[in-house]
C-alpha positions in Angstrom: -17.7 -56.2 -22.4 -14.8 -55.0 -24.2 -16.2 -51.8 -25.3 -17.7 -51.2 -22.2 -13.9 -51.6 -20.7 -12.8 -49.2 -23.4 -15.4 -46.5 -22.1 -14.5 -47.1 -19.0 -10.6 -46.2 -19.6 -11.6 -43.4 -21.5 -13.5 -41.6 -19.1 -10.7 -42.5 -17.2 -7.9 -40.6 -18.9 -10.5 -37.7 -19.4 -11.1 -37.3 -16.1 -7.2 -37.3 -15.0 -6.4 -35.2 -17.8 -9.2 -32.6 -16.8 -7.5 -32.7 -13.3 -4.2 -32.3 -14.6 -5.2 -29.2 -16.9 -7.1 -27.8 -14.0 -4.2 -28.6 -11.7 -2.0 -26.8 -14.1 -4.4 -23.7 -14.6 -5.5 -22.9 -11.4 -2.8 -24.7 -9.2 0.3 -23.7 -7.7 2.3 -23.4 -11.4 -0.4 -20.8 -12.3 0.3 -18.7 -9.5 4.7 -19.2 -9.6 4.1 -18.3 -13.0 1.3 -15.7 -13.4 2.8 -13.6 -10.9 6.6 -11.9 -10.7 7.7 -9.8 -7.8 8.1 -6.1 -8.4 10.6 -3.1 -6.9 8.9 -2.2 -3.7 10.9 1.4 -3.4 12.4 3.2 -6.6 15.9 4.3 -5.8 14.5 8.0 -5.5 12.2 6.6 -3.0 14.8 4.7 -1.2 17.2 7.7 -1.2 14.1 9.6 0.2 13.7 6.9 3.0 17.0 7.8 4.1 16.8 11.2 4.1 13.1 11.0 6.6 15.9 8.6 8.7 18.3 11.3 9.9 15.4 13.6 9.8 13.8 11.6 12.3 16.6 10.8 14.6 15.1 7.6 15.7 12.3 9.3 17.6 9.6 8.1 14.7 8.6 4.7 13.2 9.1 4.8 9.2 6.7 2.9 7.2 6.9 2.7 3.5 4.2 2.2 1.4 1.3 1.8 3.6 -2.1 1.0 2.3 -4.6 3.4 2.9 -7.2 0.7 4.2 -4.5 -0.2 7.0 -5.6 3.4 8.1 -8.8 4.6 7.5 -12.2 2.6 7.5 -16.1 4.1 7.4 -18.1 4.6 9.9 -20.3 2.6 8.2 -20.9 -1.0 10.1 -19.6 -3.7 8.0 -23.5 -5.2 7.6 -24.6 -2.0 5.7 -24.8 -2.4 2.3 -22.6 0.1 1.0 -19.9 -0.5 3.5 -17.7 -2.8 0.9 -18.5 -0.3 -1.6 -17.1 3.1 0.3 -14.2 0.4 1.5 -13.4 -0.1 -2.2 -13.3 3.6 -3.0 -10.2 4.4 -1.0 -8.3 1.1 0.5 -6.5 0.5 -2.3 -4.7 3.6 -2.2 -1.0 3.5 -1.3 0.6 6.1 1.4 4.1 6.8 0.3 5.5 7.0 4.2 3.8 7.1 7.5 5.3 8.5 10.6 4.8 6.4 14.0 5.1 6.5 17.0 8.2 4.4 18.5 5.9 2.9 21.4 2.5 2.3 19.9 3.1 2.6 16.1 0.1 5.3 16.4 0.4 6.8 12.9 0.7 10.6 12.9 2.1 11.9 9.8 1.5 11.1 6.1 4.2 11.8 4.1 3.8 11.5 -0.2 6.5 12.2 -2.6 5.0 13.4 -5.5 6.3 13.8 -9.1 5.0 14.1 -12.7 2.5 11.3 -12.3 0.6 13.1 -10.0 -2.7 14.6 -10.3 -2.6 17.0 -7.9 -6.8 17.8 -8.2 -6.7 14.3 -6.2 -3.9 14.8 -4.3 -6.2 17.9 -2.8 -9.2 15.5 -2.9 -6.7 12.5 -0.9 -5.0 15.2 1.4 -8.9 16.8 2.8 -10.1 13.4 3.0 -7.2 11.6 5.5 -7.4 15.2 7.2 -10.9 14.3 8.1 -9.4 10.7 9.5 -7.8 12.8 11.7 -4.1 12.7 9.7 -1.5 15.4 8.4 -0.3 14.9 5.1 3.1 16.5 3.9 3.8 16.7 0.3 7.5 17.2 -1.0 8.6 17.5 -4.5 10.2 14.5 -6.2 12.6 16.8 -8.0 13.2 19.2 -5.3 13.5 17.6 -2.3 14.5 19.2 1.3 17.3 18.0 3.3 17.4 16.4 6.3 17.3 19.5 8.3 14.2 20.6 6.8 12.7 17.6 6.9 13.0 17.9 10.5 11.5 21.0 10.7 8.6 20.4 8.7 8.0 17.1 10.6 8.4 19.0 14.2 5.7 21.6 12.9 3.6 18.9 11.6 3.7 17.8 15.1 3.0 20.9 17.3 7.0 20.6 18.3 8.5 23.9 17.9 12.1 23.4 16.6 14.9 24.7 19.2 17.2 27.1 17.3 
């Protein structure tokens, strides 16, 4: 009887001690500590941000940092086999700035910051493909980048606007 008590307990403690080491893995202290924030906008980016601000006058929606799936799906219905597949090829993909409409937050201009980093063979590949979606991308220079006033312009012919002179 007394060892079958003893069994007993240790199963016991194994079994709350499996809990608390899965608890401890998988729970809530995994994810506070297996995960740290990060800096959403460098301070180029930010700076940049202002600058498409007084460029815009109000008249557009800014959006940083928009996922490319929030954008652009397939054709493809989601039952079709490939679907997830051609999803996963190009949702993960991060839009520097979108443009919007004030009203209906339509997008209607892409608008990527490039520097160093970027491989400009899929920047081409990235630019024909959200073209086909039906979207303009404009590019600027990290290094070299316009002014509010030409910002402006470039956004007005981006849009069909002519800009009054």
């Amino acid at each position: 009887m007394v060892v079958a008590i003893c069994v007993l307990l240790l199963v016991c403690f194994s079994l709350v001690g499996a809990v608390y080491f899965y608890k401890l893995t998988h729970g809530p202290t995994a994810l506070r500590t297996g995960f740290k924030a990060k800096i959403f906008l460098t301070s180029n980016e930010v700076e940049f941000y202002h600058r498409l601000q007084k460029a815009c006058e109000s008249r557009l929606v800014i959006m940083a940092q928009v996922s490319l799936g929030a954008l652009v799906d397939t054709k493809l219905d989601k039952a079709h086999s490939r679907y997830w597949e051609t999803r996963a090829a190009f949702s993960s993909k991060i839009i520097d700035y979108v443009l919007c409409d004030p009203i209906s937050l339509k997008p209607l201009i892409l608008i990527e910051l490039d520097d160093k980093m970027h491989d400009f063979d899929k920047d081409r590949v990235r630019d024909s493909f959200t073209a086909f979606a039906g979207f303009k991308t404009l590019r600027f220079w990290s290094k070299n980048k316009p002014q509010s006033d030409a910002l402006r312009a470039e956004i007005l012919k981006a849009l069909g606007i002519l800009a009054a002179k």
